[in-house]
C-alpha positions in Angstrom: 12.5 3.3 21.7 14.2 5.8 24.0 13.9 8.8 21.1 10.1 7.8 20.7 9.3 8.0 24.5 11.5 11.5 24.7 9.3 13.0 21.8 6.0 11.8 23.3 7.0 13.4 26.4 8.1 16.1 25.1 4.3 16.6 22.8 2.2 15.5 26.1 4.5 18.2 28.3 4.0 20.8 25.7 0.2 20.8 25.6 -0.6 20.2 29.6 -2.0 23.6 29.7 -4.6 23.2 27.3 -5.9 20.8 29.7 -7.3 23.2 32.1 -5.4 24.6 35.1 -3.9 22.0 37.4 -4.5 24.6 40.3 -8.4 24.5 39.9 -8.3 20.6 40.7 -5.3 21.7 43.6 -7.2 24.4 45.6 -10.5 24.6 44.2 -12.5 28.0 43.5 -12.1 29.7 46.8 -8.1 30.9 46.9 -7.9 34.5 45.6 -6.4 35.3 42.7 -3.3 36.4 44.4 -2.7 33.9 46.4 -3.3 31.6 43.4 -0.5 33.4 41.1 1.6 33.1 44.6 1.3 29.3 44.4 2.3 29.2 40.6 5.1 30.7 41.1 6.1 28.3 44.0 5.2 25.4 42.2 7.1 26.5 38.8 4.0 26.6 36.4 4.8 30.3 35.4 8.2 28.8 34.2 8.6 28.3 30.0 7.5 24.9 29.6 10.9 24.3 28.1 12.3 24.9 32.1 9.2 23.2 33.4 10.4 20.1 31.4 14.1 19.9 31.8 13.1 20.2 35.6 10.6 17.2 35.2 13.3 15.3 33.0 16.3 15.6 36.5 13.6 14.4 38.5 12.1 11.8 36.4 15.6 9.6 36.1 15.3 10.0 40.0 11.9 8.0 40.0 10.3 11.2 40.4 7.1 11.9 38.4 5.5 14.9 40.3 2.3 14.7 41.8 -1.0 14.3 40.5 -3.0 17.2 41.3 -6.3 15.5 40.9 -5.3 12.8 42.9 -3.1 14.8 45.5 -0.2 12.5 45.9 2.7 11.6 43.7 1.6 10.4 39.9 4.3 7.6 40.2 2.4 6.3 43.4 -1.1 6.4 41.6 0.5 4.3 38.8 1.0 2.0 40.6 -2.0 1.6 42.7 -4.4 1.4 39.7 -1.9 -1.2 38.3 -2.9 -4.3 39.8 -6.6 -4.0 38.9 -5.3 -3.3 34.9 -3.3 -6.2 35.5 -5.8 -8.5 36.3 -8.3 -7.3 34.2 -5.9 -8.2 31.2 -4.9 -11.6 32.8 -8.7 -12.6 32.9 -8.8 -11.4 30.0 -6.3 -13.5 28.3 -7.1 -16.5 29.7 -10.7 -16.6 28.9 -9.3 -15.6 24.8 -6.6 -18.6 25.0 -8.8 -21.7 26.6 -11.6 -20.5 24.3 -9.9 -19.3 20.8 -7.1 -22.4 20.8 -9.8 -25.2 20.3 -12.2 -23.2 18.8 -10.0 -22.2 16.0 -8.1 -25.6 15.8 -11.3 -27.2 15.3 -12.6 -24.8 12.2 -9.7 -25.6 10.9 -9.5 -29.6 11.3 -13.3 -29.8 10.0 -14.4 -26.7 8.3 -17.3 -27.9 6.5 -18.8 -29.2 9.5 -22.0 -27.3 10.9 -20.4 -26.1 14.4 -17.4 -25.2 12.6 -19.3 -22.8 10.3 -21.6 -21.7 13.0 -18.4 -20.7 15.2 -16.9 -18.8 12.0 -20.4 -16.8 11.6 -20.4 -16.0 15.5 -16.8 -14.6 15.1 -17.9 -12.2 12.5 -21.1 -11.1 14.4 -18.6 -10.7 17.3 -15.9 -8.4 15.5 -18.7 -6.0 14.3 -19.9 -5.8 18.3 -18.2 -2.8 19.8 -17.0 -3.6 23.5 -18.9 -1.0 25.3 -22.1 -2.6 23.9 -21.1 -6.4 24.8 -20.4 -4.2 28.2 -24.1 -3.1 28.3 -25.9 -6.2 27.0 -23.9 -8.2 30.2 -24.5 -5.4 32.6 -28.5 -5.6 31.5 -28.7 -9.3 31.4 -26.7 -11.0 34.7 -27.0 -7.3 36.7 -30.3 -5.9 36.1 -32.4 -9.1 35.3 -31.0 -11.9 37.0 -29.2 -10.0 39.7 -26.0 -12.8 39.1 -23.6 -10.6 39.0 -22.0 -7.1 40.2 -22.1 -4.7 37.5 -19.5 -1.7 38.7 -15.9 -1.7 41.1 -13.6 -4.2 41.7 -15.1 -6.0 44.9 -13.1 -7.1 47.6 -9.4 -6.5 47.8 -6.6 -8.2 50.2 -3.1 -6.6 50.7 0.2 -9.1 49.2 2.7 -6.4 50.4 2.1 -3.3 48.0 -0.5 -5.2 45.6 -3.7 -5.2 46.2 -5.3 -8.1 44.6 -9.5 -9.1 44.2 -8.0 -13.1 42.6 -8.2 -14.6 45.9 -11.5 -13.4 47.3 -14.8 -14.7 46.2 -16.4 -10.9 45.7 -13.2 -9.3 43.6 -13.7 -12.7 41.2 -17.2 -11.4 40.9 -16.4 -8.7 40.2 -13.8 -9.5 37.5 -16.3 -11.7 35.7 -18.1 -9.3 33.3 -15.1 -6.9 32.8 -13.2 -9.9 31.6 -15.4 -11.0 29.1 -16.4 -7.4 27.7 -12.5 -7.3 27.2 -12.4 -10.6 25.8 -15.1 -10.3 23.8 -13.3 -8.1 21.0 -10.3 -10.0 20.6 -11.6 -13.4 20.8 -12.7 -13.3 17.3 -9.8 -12.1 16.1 -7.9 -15.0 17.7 -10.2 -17.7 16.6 -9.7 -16.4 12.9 -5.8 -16.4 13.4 -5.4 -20.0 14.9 -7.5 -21.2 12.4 -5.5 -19.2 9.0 -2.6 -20.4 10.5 -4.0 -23.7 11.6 -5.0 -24.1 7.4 -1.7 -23.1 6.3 0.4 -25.9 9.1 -1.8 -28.8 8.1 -0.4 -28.4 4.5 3.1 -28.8 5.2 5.1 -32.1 4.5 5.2 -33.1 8.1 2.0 -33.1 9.1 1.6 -35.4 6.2 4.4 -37.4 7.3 2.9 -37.5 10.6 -0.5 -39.0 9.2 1.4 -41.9 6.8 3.2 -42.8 10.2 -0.1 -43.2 11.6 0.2 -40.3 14.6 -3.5 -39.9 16.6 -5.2 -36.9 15.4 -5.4 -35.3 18.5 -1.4 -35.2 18.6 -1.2 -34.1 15.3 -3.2 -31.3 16.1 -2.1 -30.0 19.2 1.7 -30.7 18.9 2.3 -31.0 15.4 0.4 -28.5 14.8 1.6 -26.1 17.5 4.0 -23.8 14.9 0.6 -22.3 14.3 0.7 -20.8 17.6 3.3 -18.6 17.6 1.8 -15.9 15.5 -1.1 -16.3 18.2 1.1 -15.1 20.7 2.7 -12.2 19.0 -0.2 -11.4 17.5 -1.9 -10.8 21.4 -2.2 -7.4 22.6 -5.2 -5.3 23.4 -6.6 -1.7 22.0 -6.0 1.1 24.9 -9.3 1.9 23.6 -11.2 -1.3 24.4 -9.3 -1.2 27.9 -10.8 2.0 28.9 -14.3 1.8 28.0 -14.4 -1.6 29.5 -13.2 0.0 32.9 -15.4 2.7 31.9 -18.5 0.6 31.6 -18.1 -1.2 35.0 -16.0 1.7 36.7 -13.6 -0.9 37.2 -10.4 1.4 38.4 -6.6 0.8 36.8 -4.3 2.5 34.6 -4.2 1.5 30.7 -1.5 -0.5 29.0 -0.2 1.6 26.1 0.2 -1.5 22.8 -0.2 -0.7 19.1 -1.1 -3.5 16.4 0.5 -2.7 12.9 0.9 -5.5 10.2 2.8 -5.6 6.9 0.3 -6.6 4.7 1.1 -7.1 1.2 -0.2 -8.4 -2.1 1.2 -9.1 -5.5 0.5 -11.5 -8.5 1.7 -14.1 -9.6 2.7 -13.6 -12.5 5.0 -10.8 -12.7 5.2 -9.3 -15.2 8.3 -6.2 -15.8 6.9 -3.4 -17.3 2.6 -3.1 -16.2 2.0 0.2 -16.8 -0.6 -0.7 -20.0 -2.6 -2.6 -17.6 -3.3 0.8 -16.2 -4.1 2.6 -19.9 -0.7 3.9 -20.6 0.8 4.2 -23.8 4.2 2.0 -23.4 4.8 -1.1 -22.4 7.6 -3.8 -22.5 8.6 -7.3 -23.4 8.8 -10.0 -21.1 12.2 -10.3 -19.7 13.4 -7.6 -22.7 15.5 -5.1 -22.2 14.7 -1.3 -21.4 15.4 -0.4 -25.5 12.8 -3.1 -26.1 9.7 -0.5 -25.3 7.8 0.1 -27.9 4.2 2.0 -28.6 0.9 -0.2 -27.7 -1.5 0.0 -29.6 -5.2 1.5 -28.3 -6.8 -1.2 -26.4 -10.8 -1.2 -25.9 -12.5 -0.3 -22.7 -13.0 -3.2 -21.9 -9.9 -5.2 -22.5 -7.8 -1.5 -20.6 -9.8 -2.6 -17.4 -8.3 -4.7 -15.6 -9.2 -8.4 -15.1 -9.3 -8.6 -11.6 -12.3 -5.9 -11.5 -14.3 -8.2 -13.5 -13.2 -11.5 -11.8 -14.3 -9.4 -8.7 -17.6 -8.4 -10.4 -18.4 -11.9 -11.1 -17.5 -13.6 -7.5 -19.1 -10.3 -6.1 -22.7 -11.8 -8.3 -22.4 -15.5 -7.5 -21.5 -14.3 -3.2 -24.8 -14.2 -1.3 -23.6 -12.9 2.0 -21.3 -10.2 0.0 -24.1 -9.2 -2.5 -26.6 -9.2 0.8 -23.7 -7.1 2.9 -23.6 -4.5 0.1 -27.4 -4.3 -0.8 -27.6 -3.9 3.7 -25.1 -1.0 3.1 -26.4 0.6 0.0 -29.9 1.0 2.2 -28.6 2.5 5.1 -27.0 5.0 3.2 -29.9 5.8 0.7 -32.2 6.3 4.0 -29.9 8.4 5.6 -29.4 10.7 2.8 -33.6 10.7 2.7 -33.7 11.2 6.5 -35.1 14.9 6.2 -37.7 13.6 3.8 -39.0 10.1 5.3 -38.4 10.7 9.5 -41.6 11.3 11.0 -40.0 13.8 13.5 -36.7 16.5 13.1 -34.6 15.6 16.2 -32.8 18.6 15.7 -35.8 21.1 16.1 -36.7 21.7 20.0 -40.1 23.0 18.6 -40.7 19.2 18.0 -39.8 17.9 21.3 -42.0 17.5 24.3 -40.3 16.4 27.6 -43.7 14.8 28.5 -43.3 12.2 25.8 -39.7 10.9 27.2 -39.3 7.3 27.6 -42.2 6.5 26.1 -42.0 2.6 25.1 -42.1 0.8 21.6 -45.8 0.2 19.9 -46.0 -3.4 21.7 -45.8 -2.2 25.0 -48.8 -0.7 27.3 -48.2 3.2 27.2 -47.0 3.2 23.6 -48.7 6.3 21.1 -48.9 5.1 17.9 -47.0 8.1 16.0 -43.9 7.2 18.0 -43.2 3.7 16.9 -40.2 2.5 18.5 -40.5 4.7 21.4 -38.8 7.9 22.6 -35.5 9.1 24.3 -35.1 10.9 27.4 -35.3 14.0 25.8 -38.9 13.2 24.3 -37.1 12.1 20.8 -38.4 10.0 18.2 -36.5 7.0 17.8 -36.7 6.2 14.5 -36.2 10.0 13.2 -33.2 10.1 15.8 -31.9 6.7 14.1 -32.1 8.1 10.7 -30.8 10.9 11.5 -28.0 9.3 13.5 -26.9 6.8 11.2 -25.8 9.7 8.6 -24.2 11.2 11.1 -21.9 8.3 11.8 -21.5 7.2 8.4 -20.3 10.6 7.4 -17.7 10.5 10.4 -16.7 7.0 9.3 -16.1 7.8 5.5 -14.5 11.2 6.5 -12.4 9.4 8.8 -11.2 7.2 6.3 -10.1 10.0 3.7 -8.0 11.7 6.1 -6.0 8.3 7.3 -5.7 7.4 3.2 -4.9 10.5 2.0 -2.3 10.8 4.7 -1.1 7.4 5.1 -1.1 6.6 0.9 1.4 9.9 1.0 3.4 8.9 3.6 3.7 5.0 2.7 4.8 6.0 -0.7 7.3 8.6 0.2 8.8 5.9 3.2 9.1 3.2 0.9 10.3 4.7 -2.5 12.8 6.9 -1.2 13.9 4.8 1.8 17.4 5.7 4.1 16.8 8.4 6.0 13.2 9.8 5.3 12.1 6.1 5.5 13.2 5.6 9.2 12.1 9.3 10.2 8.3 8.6 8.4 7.9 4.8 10.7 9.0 6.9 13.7 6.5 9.4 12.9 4.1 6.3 12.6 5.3 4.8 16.0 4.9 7.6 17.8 1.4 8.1 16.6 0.2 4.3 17.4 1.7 5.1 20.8 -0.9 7.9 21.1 -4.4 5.9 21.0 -7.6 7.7 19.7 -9.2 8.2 23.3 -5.7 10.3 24.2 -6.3 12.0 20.5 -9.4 13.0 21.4 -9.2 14.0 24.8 -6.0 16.6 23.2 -8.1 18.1 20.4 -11.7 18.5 22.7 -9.3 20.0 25.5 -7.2 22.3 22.3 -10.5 23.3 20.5 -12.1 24.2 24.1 -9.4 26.0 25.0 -9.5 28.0 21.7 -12.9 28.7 20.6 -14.7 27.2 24.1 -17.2 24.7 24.8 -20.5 26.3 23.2 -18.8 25.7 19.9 -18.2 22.3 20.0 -21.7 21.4 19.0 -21.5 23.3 15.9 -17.8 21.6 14.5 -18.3 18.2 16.2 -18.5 16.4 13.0 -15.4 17.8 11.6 -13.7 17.3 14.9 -14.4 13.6 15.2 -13.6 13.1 11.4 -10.2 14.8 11.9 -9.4 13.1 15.2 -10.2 9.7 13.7 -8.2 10.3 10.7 -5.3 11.7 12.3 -4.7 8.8 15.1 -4.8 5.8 12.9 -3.3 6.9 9.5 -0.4 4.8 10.2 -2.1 1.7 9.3 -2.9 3.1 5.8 0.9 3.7 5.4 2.9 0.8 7.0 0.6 -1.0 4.3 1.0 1.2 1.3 4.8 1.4 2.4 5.2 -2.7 2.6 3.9 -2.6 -0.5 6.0 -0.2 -2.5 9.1 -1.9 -1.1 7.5 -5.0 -3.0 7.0 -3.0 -5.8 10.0 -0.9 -6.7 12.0 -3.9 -6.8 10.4 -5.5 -9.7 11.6 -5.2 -13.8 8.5 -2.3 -14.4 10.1 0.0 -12.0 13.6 -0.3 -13.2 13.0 0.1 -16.6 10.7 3.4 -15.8 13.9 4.3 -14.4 16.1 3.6 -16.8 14.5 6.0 -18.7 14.8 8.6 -16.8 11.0 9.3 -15.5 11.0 11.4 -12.8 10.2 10.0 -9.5 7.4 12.0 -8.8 5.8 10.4 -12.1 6.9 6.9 -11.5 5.4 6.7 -7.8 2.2 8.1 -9.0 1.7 6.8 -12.4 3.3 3.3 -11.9 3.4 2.2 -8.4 0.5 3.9 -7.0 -2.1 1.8 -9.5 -0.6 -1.6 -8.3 -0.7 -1.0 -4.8 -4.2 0.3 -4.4 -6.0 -3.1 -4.1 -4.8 -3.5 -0.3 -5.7 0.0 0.3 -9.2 -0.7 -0.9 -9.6 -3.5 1.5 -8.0 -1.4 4.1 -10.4 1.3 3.6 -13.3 -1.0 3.5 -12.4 -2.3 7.0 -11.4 0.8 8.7 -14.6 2.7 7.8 -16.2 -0.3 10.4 -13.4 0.7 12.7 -14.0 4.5 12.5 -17.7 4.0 12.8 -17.2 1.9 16.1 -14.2 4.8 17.1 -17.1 7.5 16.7 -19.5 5.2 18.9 -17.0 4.6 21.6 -15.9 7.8 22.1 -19.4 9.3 22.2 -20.1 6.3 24.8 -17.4 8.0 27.3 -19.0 11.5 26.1 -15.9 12.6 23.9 -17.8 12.3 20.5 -21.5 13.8 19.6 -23.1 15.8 22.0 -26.1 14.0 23.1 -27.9 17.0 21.4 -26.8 15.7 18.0 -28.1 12.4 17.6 -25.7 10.0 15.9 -25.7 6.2 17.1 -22.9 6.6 19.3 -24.6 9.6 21.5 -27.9 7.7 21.2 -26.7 4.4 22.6 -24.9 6.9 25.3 -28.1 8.8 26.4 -30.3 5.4 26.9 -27.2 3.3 29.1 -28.4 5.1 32.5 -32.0 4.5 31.9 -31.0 0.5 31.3 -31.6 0.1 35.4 -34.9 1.6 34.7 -36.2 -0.1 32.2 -36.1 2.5 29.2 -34.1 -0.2 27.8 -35.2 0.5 24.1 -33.6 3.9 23.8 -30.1 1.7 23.8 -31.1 -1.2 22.0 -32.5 -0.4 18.9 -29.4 2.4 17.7 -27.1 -0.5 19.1 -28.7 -3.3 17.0 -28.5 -0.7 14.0 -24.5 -0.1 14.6 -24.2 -3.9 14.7 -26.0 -4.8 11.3 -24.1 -1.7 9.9 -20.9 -2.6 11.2 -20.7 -6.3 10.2 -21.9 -5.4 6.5 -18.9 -3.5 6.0 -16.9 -6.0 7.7 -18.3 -8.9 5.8 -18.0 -6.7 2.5 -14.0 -6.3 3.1 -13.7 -9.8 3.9 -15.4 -10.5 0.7 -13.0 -7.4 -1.2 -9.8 -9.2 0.7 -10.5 -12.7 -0.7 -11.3 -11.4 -4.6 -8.4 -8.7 -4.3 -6.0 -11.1 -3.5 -4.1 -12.9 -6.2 -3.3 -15.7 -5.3 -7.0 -16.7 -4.6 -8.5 -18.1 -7.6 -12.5 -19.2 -7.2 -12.9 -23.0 -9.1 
């Protein structure tokens, strides 16, 4: 812990400067330029950063952070001002997730053929494919804007408790709290109903439980304290994304510092069956006895096309034809992406060509509405853009980001997983440092680095032109890590079996036994993986153009669309965030639905009747 918090120092000290001069934010524009280079040198910002940091590291063990020079007073001080409102935020948070996910997900579990139960399961996965900040604006539209319930920005009312300043005991800070909470809520609450109820499934079949029914316990004790050993994953399992945090705070200005947490799982998969030497399965040319010895290999003889495929492709093929929601999911999927790659040929209008646009048609409203002209069909933005050309348009743009994205965290985190968990010792521990240090850096801090480094390098009028490769290489780069604790759980699973040994026993080079033997057995985790976190990259790109990190607004994709309608929300443009945000959902929750389907038919142990 104490070398990964020295080394993210030491990377967050070392590029401080390619965050813009701390003087301009100190003085302003008016000090000379000598009396500017006069007040670096006082302050020790012409020093190497190497001095700059071993003089922050003696004052640091002191409780001595320096001062902010944004905030004008010292950066340990700010901490803990903005602390209580991140504090509370969470605690609302948490409690809203735990009265609400408990019995929900005790109760799919208890009756899950039951109608509510089924219905509660189908809102959970309509709720996981809702990004936060849009939960954030739906609220803020509904109870702020129309009904007028609620506030929709700050934190309210405060009273002092010594140093903490706290809005739970007055009537306006709870108001205030209200919608924050459940945007925070609302992305984790799935999740959590999911997990009591897996674990719930997986407690009701133990021998006790069944003990507890022949003595003739009440349900409703069975459930709650029998059953409780399925709540302690709940609570290990409970931390939120720094990401989520920041654009709820974002979306309601609600002031306080973010919690830094990471979630990383083991997950693994393997068959049954085992069987010691699977390479054929693959289309090699050797394989080996059961339970024989390595002189027992001997050369297969060529197998068919057919029978060298493996039988879990065509198990999946035939589950994939008899699933409705999966085979809807992917025909959903397969659409958007054949009308994005037609965008040029079927949008009425080329967002991209300022010969098109006319500021006179902004805001213009959907073809229902009084006002509407009939060759704008779902309206216009701000800028006088078609919104169903922008959409198009837009919807390419963030599926390339989210399939790029994905390339770089597998072809990075496959690589890394493998090396990690074949060779093991030394390289093994230095590769899951790597990876914690990297989950302790969330995308929003990634991407606020590499748009302050590439600003710094080529400037800001570039940024337009490289934004897709930007995001793609941001995205990939800050969550790689879940690709390789995966791929690494795996090969530890792996290289201990009889197929491994006896490749080498014979002498293979590693090199060819990671890639030619291990690599093919661990790639149905990946798959699902890769399924899930091109949803989670598309929602990344969408959250980060939502705080104006990702697509200028210039460039429409649906994040930057969503982005240029939220202002116009309060005046009644709300169209120009609704439909890209109803697009993002239906896209996101077919790819989510589509991995749950991948993780169910990858998985081995499930076997359909």
């Amino acid at each position: 812990m104490v070398l990964v918090l020295l080394v993210l120092s030491i990377i967050g000290f070392a590029i401080q400067d390619t965050l813009g001069d701390p003087l301009r934010e100190l003085v302003g524009q008016s000090v000379s330029e000598a009396e500017r280079e006069a007040l670096r040198d006082k302050l020790g910002l012409n020093d190497p950063w190497l001095t700059q940091y071993g003089r922050f590291l003696r004052h640091a063990v002191t409780g001595d952070l320096g001062t902010s020079y944004f905030f004008k007073k010292p950066a340990l001080n700010v901490i803990l001002s903005k602390f209580p409102a991140t504090f509370e935020l969470v605690l609302a948070a948490t409690f809203l997730i735990v009265i609400i996910s408990f019995p929900a997900g005790i109760y799919c579990a208890v009756k899950p053929a039951s109608v509510r139960a089924r219905l509660i399961m189908a809102a959970s996965s309509v709720g996981i494919s809702i990004p936060v900040f849009l939960t954030g604006i739906f609220l803020i539209y509904v109870f702020s804007v129309e009904l007028n319930w609620l506030p929709s920005f700050g934190r309210g009312e405060t009273v002092s408790i010594g140093p903490w300043e706290t809005g739970l005991l007055t009537g306006d800070g709870l108001l205030h709290l209200i919608l924050p909470a459940i945007t925070l809520s609302s992305i984790m609450l799935p999740l959590f109903i999911r997990l009591v109820r897996s674990e719930m499934l997986e407690v009701l079949n133990e021998d006790f439980i069944r003990t507890a029914w022949a003595k003739g316990v009440p349900p409703l004790r069975v459930w709650t304290h029998h059953g409780r050993l399925a709540n302690r994953h709940h609570a290990r399992f409970h931390n939120f994304n720094r990401d989520d945090l920041s654009v709820a705070r974002h979306g309601f200005s609600f002031s306080g510092s973010g919690e830094p947490g990471g979630y990383a799982a083991d997950h693994r998969l393997h068959s049954r069956r085992r069987r010691p030497f699977r390479r054929h399965q693959h289309g090699g040319r050797y394989s080996l006895c059961a339970g024989g010895p390595a002189r027992a290999l001997f050369r297969a003889p060529p197998m068919s096309p057919r029978a060298a495929r493996p039988a879990r492709w065509r198990r999946l093929w035939r589950m994939l034809r008899q699933d409705g929601v999966a085979s809807a999911s992917l025909a959903v999927l397969c659409l958007f992406i054949l009308v994005s790659v037609a965008a040029p040929m079927i949008a009425p209008q080329d967002p991209y060509d300022p010969l098109n646009l006319d500021i006179l048609n902004a805001e213009l409203p959907p073809f229902w509405k009084d006002g509407a002209v009939a060759r704008f069909a779902l309206g216009t933005d701000s800028q006088g853009r078609d919104m169903l050309s922008a959409m198009l348009f837009g919807l390419g743009t963030s599926l390339i980001i989210g399939l790029g994205a994905v390339v770089v965290q597998a072809l990075l985190g496959i690589a890394i997983g493998l090396a990690a968990g074949y060779a093991g010792g030394r390289l093994d521990s230095l590769l899951m440092r790597l990876a914690d240090i990297q989950l302790s850096f969330s995308t929003l801090m990634v991407a606020i680095v590499a748009l302050a480094v590439f600003q710094s390098v080529f400037g800001s009028d570039q940024f337009g032109t490289y934004a897709i490769l930007l995001l793609i290489l941001v995205i990939g780069m800050a969550e790689w890590p879940q690709f390789a604790r995966t791929v690494r759980a795996c090969v530890l699973a792996e290289k201990a079996k009889d197929y491994v040994l006896a490749a080498e026993a014979l002498g293979l080079p590693p090199a060819r036994i990671v890639t030619r033997h291990i690599l093919p057995n661990v790639m149905s985790p990946v798959i699902v993986i890769a399924t899930l976190q091109v949803a989670n990259a598309i929602m990344a790109e969408a959250a980060l153009s939502f705080l104006g990190l990702g697509m200028p607004v210039t460039q429409p994709s649906l994040g930057s669309l969503i982005r240029s309608g939220f202002e116009f929300i309060f005046a009644g443009a709300w169209w120009i965030t609704l439909f890209p945000s109803l697009v993002l959902i239906v896209l996101i929750l077919a790819i989510n639905l589509l991995g749950d389907f991948l993780r169910d038919g990858l998985n081995p142990k499930f076997r359909p009747a």
